[in-house]
Each structure stands twice: as structure tokens, then as C-alpha cells.
C-alpha positions as CSV (number, residue, x, y, z in Angstrom):
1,X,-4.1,14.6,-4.6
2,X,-4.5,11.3,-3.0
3,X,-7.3,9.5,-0.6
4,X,-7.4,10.3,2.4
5,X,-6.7,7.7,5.1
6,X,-10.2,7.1,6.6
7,X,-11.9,6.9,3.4
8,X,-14.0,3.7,2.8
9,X,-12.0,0.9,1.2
10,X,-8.7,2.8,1.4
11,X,-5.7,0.8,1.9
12,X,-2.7,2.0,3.0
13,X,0.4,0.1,1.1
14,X,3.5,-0.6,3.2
15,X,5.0,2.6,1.2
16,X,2.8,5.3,2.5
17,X,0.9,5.1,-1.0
18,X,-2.5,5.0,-0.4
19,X,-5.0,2.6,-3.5
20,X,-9.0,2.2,-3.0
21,X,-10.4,-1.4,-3.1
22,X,-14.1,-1.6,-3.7
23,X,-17.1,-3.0,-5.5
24,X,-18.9,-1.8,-8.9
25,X,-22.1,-2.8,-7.6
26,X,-22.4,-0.4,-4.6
27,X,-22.4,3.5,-5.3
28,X,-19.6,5.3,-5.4
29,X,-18.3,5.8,-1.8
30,X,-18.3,9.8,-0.8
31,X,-15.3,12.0,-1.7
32,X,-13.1,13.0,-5.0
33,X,-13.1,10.5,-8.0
34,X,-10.4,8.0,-9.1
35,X,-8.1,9.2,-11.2
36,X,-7.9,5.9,-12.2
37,X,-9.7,3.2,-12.1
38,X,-8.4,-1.0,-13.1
39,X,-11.3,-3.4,-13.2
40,X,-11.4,-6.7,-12.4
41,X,-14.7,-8.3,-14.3
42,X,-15.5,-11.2,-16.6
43,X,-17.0,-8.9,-19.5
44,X,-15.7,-4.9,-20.3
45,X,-17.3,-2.7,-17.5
46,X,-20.0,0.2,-18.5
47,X,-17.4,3.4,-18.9
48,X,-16.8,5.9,-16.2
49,X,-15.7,9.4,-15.9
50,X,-12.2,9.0,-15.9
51,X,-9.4,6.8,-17.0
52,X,-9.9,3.0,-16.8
53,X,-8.4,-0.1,-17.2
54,X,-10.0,-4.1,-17.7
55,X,-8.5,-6.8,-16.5
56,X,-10.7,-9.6,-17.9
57,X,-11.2,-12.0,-15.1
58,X,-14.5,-14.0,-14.0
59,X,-15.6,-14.2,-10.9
60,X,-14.5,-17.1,-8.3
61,X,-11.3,-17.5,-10.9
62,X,-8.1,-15.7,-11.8
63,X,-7.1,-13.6,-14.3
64,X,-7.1,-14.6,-17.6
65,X,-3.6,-12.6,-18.5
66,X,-1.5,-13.0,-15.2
67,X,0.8,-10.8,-17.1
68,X,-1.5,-8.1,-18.2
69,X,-2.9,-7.8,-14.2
70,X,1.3,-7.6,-13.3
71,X,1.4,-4.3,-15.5
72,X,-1.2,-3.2,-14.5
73,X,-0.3,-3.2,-10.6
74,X,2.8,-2.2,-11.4
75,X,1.3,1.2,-13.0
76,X,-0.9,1.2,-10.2
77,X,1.5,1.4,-7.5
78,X,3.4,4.0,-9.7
79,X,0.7,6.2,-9.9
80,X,-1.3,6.1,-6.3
81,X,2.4,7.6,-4.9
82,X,0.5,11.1,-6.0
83,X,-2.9,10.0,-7.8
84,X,-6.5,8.9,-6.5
85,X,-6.3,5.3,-7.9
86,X,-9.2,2.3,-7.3
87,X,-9.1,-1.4,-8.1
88,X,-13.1,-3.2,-8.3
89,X,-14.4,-5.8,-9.4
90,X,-18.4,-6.1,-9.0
91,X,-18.2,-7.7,-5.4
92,X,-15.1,-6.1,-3.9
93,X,-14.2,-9.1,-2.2
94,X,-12.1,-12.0,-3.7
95,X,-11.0,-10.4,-7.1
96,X,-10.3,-6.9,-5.6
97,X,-8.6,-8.5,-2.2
98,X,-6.9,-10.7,-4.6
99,X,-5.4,-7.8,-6.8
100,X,-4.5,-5.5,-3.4
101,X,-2.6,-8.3,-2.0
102,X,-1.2,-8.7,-5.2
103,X,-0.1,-5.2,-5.1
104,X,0.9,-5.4,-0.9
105,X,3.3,-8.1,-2.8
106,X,4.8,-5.9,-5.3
107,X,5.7,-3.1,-2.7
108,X,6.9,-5.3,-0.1
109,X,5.1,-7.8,1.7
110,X,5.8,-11.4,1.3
111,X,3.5,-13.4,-0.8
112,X,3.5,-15.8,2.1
113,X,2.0,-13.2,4.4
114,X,0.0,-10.8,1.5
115,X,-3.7,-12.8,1.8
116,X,-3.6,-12.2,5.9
117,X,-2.1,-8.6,5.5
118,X,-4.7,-7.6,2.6
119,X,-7.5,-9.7,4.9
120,X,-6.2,-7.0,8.2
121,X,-6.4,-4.1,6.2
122,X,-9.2,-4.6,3.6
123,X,-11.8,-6.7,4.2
124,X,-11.5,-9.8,6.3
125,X,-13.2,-12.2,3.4
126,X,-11.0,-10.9,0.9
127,X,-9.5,-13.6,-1.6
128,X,-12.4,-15.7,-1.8
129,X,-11.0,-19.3,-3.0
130,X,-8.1,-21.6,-2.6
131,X,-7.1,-21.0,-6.2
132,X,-6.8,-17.0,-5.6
133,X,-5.0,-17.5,-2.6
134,X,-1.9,-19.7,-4.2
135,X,-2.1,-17.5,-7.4
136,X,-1.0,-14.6,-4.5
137,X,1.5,-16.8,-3.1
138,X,3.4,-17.4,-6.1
139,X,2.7,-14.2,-7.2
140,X,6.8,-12.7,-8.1
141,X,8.0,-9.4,-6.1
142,X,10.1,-9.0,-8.8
């Protein structure tokens, strides 16, 4: 079972797949659980209830393995086809809208056009700094 379209921070990929964006430091929005869960933070998050995934990355910067966030995406759009699956960092904005427009990039939109896509569908501040917007940009399709 996956979100459900008017769910806070729910983001609907060009696909149909649906993948939650939001931040650590609020409470859980209402509903089901993730089934999965990838976080975005500079030190390993506190666990949760179900299966995780860090990305180390600090805040106001990119990832510190490009690589590792690619697989990672790339499970996550595999498994939000049919799974309840969330990417957070602690603010929800700039790492998070970074990593969804990442993701908007790997299942079809143009890394030329992912920040303004991510920013119409997500949040409007998401991808906070100059830096995170090129890393999108360059980020490969394939």
C-alpha cells in the first residue's frame, strides 16, 4: 500500500509513484508509517520503526557519497511503485527538496527543469543553496 495523494508532503513522481518528503524535527504527519525511510543528516539519525537508510550529508551542503545517494534513489523509486517510502532530513527543505528533485530526475524530468518542478510540487523553498541546485543539474538520468 502506498500514500495517498493528499497526504502531507506527498509527491507525486511523473510515473504515478507516489515518495513522502518531510522533516525529522516535526512529528510524524497522520496516516500509515513508511515502509521505508532514507535520511539525509550530518550524524546517524535516532532509529525508527521500520527500515532505514543514512545518507551522511550536512546541512546547507551536499552529500558526502553522490554515489551512495544515486543507489539509494534508485531503490527508492523502485520500491514507492507499491511501498509507503519517505525521504527527511531534519528541516525538510533544502536536503529533502534536493533528494526529490533528484529523484523527479531519475524518473523523468530534466535536471534543467527538476529544482522548479520539485519547488511546484513540494515545497516552494526547497533546494536551499546555489551549490544544491547545480549538484541537481548535473545530476545523470542515467
Amino acid at each position: 500500500m502506498t500514500w495517498s495523494t493528499g497526504d502531507l508532503g506527498i509527491v507525486t513522481l511523473p510515473s504515478g509513484r507516489l515518495v513522502r518528503g518531510r522533516g525529522r524535527r516535526a512529528p510524524l504527519p497522520p496516516g500509515p508509517l513508511p515502509q521505508l525511510g532514507v535520511y539525509l543528516l550530518g550524524r546517524r539519525p535516532e532509529p525508527v520503526g521500520w527500515a532505514e537508510h543514512w545518507v551522511r550529508w550536512s546541512d546547507f551542503r551536499l552529500p558526502g557519497d553522490p554515489a551512495q545517494l544515486r543507489r539509494e534513489l534508485g531503490e527508492v523509486l523502485e520500491r514507492c511503485a507499491d511501498e509507503r517510502v519517505e525521504l527527511a532530513c531534519w528541516g525538510g527543505t533544502g536536503r529533502t527538496g534536493t533528494a526529490l528533485a533528484c529523484l523527479a530526475v531519475l524518473d523523468g524530468v530534466p535536471s534543467d527543469k527538476a529544482v522548479a518542478w520539485v519547488r511546484a510540487r513540494y515545497r516552494p523553498r526547497a533546494v536551499e543553496t546555489w551549490s544544491q541546485q547545480r549538484f541537481v543539474r548535473r545530476f545523470p538520468a542515467g
